[in-house]
N, C-alpha and C positions, 0 to 999 in steps of 0.2 A: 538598488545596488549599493553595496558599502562602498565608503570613498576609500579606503585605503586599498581595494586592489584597482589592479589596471583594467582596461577594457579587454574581454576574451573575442575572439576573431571573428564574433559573428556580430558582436554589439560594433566593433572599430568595419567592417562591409557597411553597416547602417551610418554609422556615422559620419564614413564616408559618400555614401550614395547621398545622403541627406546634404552636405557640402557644395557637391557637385550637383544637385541639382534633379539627381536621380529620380523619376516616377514624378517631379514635381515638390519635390522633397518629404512625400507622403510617405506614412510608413503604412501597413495593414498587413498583418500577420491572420495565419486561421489556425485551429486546433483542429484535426480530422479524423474522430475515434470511429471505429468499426462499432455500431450496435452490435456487439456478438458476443458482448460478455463485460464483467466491471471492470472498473477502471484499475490499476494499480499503481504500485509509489514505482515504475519506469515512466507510467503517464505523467504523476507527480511535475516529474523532471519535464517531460515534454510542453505541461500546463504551464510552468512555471516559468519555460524561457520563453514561449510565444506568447504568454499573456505579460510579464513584465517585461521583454522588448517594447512589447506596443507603450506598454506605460510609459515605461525610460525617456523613449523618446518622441512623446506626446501621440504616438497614432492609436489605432485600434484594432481589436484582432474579433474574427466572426468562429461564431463555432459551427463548423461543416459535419453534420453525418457522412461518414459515406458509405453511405448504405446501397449497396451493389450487391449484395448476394443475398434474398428473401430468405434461400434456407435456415441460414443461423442466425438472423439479426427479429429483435423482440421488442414493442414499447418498454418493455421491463428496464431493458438496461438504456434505451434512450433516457427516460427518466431518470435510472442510477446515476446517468453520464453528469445530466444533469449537475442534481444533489450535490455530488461530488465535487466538481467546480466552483460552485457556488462557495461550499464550505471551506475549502481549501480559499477563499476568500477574494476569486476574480465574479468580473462580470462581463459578457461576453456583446460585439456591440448588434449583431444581427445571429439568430438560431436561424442556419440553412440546413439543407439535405442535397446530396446527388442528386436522389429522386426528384428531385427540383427541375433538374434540369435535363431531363430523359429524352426531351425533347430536343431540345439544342442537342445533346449529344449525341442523337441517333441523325440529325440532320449533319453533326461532323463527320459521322462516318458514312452518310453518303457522299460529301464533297470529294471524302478521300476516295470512294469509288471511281465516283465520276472523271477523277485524276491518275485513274489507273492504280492508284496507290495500296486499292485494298481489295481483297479480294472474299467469295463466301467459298468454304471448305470441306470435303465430304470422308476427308480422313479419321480416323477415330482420334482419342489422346496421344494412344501409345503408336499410331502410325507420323502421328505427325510427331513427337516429341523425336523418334528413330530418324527421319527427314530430316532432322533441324543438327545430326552432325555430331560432333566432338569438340571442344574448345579446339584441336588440333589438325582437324578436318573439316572441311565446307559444308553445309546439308547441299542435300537435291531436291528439286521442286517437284511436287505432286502435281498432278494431272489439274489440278483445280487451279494451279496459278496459273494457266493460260488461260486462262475465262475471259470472252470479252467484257468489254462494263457494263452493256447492257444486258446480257445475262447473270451478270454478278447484280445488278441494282435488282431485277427481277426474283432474285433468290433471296436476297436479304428482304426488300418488301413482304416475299412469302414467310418466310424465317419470320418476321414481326408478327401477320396475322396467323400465325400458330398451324401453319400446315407442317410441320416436322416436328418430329419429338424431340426431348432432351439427347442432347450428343448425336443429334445426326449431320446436323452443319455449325458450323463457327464462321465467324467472321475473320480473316487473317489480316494484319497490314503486310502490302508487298514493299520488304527493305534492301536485305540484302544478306541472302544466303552462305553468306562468305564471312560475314563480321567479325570481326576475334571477339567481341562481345555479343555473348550468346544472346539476351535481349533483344537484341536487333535484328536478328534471323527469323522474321513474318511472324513475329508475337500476335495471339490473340487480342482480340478485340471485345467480341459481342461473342456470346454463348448462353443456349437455348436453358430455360429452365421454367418448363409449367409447376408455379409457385406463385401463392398467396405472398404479396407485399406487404409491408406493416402498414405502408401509408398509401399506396399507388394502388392496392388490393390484385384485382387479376387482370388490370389494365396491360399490361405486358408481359410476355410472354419469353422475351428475350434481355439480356442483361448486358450492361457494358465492361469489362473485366476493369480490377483496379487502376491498373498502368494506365486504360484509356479514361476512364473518368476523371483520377486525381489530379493530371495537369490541368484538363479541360475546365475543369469548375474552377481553379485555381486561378485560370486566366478571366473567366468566366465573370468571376469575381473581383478583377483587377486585385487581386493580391500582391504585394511586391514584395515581399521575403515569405519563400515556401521553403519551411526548416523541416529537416526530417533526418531520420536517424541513418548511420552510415553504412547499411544493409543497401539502402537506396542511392546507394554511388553506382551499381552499374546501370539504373533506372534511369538514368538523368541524361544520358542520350537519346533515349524512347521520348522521353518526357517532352525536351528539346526539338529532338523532330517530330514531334504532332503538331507542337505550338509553331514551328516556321511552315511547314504544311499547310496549316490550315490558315496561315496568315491570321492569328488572334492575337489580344496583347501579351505580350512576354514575359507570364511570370518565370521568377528564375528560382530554381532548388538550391540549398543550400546544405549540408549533411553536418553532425555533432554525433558522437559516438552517445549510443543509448547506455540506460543506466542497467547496469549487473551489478547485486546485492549477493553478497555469501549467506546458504543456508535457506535457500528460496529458491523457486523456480520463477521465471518472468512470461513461460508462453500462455498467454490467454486460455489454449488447447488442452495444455497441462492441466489449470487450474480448475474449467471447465470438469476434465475426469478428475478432477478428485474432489467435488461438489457432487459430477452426479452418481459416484462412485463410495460416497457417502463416509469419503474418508476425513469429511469438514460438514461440519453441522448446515454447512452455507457458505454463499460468496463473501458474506460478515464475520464469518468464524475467526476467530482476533488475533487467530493463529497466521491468516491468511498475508500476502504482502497487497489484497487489496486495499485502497479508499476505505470502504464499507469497514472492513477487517481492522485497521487500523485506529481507523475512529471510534470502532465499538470497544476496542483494546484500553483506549484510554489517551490515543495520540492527540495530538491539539495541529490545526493547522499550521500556528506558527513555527511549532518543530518542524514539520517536514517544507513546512519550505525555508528556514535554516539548515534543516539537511541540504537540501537543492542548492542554495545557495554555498554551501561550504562544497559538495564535490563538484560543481563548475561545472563549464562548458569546454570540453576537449575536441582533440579529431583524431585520437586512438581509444578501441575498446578500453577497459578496465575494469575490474572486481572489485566493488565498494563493500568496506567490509560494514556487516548489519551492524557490528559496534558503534560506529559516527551517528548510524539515526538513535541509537540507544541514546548513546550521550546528548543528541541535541534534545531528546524528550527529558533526562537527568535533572539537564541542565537548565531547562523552562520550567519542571514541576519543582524544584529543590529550590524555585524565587514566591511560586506560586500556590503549592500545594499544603492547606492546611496540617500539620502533625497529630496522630490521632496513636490510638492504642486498641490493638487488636492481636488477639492471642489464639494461634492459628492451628497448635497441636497442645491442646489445655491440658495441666495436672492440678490439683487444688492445693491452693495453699491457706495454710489455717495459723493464726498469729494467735497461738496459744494464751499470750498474756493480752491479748487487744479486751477490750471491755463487749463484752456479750450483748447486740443489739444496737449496741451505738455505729452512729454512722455519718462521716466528717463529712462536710464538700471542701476538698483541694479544687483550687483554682492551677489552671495549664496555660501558657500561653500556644495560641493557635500555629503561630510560625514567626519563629526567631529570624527571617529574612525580612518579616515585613512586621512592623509592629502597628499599622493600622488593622491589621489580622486581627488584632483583639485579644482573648481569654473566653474560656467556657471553662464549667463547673464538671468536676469529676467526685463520684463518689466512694470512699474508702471504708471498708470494714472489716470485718475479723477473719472472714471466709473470699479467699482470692485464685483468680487461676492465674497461671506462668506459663509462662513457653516449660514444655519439657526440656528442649535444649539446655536448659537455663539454670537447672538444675544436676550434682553431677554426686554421688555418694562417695565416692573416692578419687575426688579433682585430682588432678596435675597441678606441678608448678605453675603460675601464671594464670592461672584457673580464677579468672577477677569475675565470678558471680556467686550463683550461693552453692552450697555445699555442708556439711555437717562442720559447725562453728566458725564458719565464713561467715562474714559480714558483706551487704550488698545494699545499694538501696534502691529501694523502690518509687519511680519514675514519679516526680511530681509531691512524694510521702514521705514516708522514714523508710533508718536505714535497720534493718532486720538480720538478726540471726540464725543462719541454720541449726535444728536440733535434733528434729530425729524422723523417720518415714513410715507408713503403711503400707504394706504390699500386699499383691492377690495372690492365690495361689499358686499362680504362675512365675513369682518374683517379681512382677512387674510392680514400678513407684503408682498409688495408688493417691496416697495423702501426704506433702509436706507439713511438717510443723516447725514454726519457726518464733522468734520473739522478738520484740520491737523496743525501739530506744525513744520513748516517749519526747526525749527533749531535741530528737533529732529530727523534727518537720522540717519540709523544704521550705526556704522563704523566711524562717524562724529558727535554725537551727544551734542548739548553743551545747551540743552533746561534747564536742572538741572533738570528736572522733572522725576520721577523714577515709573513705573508702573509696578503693579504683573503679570500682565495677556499678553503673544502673542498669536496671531491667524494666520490664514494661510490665504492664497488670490488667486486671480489669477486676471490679466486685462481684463477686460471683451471685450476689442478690438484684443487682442491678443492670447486669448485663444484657447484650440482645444476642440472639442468635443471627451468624449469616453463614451463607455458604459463599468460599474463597472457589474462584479456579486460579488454580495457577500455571500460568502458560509460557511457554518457552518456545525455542524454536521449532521452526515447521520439519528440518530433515538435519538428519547427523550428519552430511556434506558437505562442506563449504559451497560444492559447486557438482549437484546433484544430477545438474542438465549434461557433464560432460561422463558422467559415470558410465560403465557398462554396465547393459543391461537393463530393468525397466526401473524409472529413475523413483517408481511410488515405493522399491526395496529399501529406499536410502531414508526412509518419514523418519522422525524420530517418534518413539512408543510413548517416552514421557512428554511429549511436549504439552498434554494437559493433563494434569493432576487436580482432582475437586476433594476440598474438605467440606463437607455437608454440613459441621456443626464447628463454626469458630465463634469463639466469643469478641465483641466489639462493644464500646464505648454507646449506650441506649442512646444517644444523640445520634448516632449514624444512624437509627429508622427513619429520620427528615429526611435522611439525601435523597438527590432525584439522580434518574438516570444521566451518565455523564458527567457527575461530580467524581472532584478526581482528589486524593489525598494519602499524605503518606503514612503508614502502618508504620512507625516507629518501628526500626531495624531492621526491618520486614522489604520494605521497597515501595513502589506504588503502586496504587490500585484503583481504579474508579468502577461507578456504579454502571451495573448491566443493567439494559432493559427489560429483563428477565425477573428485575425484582417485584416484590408484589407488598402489600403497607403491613403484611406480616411477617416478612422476610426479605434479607436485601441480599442483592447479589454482587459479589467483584470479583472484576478478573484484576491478574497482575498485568500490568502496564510493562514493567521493569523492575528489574531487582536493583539496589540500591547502588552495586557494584558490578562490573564487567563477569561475572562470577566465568563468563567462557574463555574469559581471555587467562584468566587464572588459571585453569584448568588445564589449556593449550598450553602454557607455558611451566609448567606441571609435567608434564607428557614430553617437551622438548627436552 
């Protein structure tokens, strides 16, 4: 935690139960992802406060599946869950599962029988959900709430060894029909579903719904701060009354407003269709606002949880705008990230008077923020390519690069003159030719001549080929999830653009995947997995500037 802010309301609960003597002044937090798909930067937020709570204030925090529904849940994303954790850079002090404890909690839900408290149910969904009322009206009890207990114990035992099929019976708790909190109006329990387990296989037959598991393990666990997001404030009376119910220890819920990012979607469901809907190459696609997606993009652990840590822990919703995690990545790769030179829509440029053959090495320094960075060797010769941009046949005022009798100079070399162009048939610039002021080498320069404007290069003898993606946001929306209508309308079309053939600096065929460095003017970019030792691949990480917020403020 940074020492310059104050404690947020959920660290000063800890601080104080810890004072007072709370749980024995023990802390133990848990992390509790659904296996049903990867993790994403709202998890982020969620990993970050329950694993550095526990650190903060010396306890530990266990990482729980809860894995209660076979149908969606995969070792695939157990593993992702994983990975994910790990690299965002906690360590978790015991790996559990629900399915752990299927046992204990099928034995909870007969105590509550035996106590009258719960009953088995032969209504469909849509009869019992019609039962259960209006926030402004009472439900009425179905026929199955009078059951004795020893016919309800009798049914649910049957219900376990699989004599009914899916949706014939549930398990209901008997609360109270009347609640102004709908929760509490005989919420499900246990519900039938013949389904393969990832881990438990076809031992059971029957499932505990989340509301009845999540406290259960919680206490199960002696957990003593059970943080969850603010969806789960009307849960926490259910939660409450299981654990006084069934007389187990007390863990208590605590709620923080989840994290909402502009320009993303955060439902797991969502993301899900548009994986298998094949509108993201994968749950890695670095467009994505998963773990996997982010990390393959080029993000570094400690940006995002510098994100985390800069939007805090609140107890109201809020839209985090995706700017702040830009800038936390910005602002880590612009201390960290080598300077290279890489030219991403090439035109040739020919230095008409350079000597035919020859061929310098310029020395570059690696990164002007760290000068243990070093220096590597750049080779310079007569035949170069430039950014098109970079070039302009009848500039504008202010036009500080090259242009017919502009002077400009080239990144790390001399400073060069525009002089005349080849075009295709079509008009398009084909070949620059330009000429060079021999006395004006960088490092040695004694030309007296002093120009506004550098550009970047590369030799066009000595170059490698890469392929760039460049990726941008997932949807034109700020906030696609509230849009009408079906929110995959709202993708953005450009958010990946691939240049198949950019030239780069032949020292970038070392890099390995996950090396991350800045393309001079260009923004950042690290290497894909994708690359292979005869071509390397990068995606953009970030462009060097807000380029949306420009835009946005452009349009206002």
């Amino acid at each position: 935690m940074s020492e310059e802010r104050s404690l947020n309301f959920i660290e000063q609960i800890v601080a104080d139960d810890i004072a007072n003597g709370v749980n024995g002044g023990r802390v133990l937090t848990r992390f509790p992802p659904e296996p049903n798909g990867y993790l994403h930067i709202g998890h982020a937020k969620s990993i970050a406060v329950n694993f550095g709570l526990a650190q903060q204030f010396n306890g530990k925090t266990n990482l729980r599946f809860d894995d209660t529904n076979p149908v969606t849940e995969d070792t695939e994303y157990v593993d992702s869950i994983k990975a994910d954790i790990r690299w965002l850079g906690y360590e978790w002090d015991q790996e559990l599962y629900a399915s752990d404890y299927f046992e204990q909690i099928y034995e909870f839900a007969v105590t509550l029988i035996k106590k009258g408290l719960a009953y088995v149910e032969d209504a469909t969904a849509e009869e019992i959900a019609a039962s259960k009322g209006t926030p402004t009206t009472p439900g009425t009890p179905t026929p199955a709430r009078s059951r004795s207990v020893e016919e309800n114990l009798d049914l649910f035992a049957r219900m376990r060894a699989g004599e009914f099929k899916d949706g014939e019976k549930t398990l209901r708790a008997k609360i109270d029909l009347a609640s102004p909190n709908m929760h509490m109006r005989d919420p499900l329990m246990y519900r039938i579903k013949h389904a393969h387990h990832h881990r438990t296989g076809d031992k059971w037959c029957i499932y505990p719904m989340y509301d009845f598991a999540h406290g259960q393990s919680d206490s199960i666990e002696n957990i003593t701060h059970s943080l969850c997001t603010l969806e789960f404030i009307p849960h926490r009376a259910l939660y409450d009354w299981f654990i006084k119910e069934l007389e187990i220890f007390p863990s208590h819920q605590y709620e923080f407003s989840r994290l909402n990012v502009t320009y993303t979607v955060m439902s797991k469901r969502k993301l899900k269709q548009l994986v298998e809907e094949k509108y993201v190459s994968g749950w890695d696609d670095p467009r994505m606002p998963t773990i996997s997606g982010l990390r393959r993009r080029g993000y570094t652990p400690a940006s995002i949880r510098q994100f985390c840590e800069r939007v805090g822990v609140q107890k109201r919703e809020q839209m985090i705008d995706l700017g702040l995690l830009e800038f936390c990545i910005r602002e880590e790769l612009n201390k960290t990230a080598n300077r290279v030179m890489a030219v991403l829509d090439p035109v040739k440029l020919i230095i008409s008077n350079y000597p035919d053959g020859q061929v310098e090495e310029m020395t570059a320094e690696n990164n002007p923020e760290d000068a243990s960075a070093g220096s590597r060797t750049l080779y310079f010769s007569k035949t170069l390519y430039i950014e098109r941009e970079d070039f302009m046949e009848e500039p504008p005022k202010k036009f500080f690069r090259l242009g017919p009798g502009l002077h400009v100079r080239l990144k790390n070399a001399y400073i060069i003159k525009g002089e005349s162009v080849e075009k295709d048939a079509d008009g398009n610039i084909t070949t620059i030719y330009a000429s060079y002021l021999p006395e004006s080498k960088s490092g040695g320069d004694h030309s007296g001549m002093t120009v506004k404007g550098t550009i970047h290069w590369v030799s066009a003898e000595h170059a490698a080929t890469a392929e760039v993606r460049l990726y941008d946001r997932l949807f034109k929306s700020e906030n696609p999830a509230a849009e009408e209508g079906d929110f995959k309308e709202f993708l953005n079309p450009e958010s990946l653009q691939v240049v198949k053939e950019a030239y780069v600096e032949p020292g970038l065929l070392q890099a390995k995947a996950g090396d991350r460095f800045q393309f001079m003017r260009k923004g950042y970019f690290t290497v894909d997995p994708d690359s292979t030792p005869d071509k390397v691949v990068f995606n953009r990480t970030v462009t060097l500037k807000d380029a949306w917020a420009k835009e946005k403020g452009k349009n206002n």
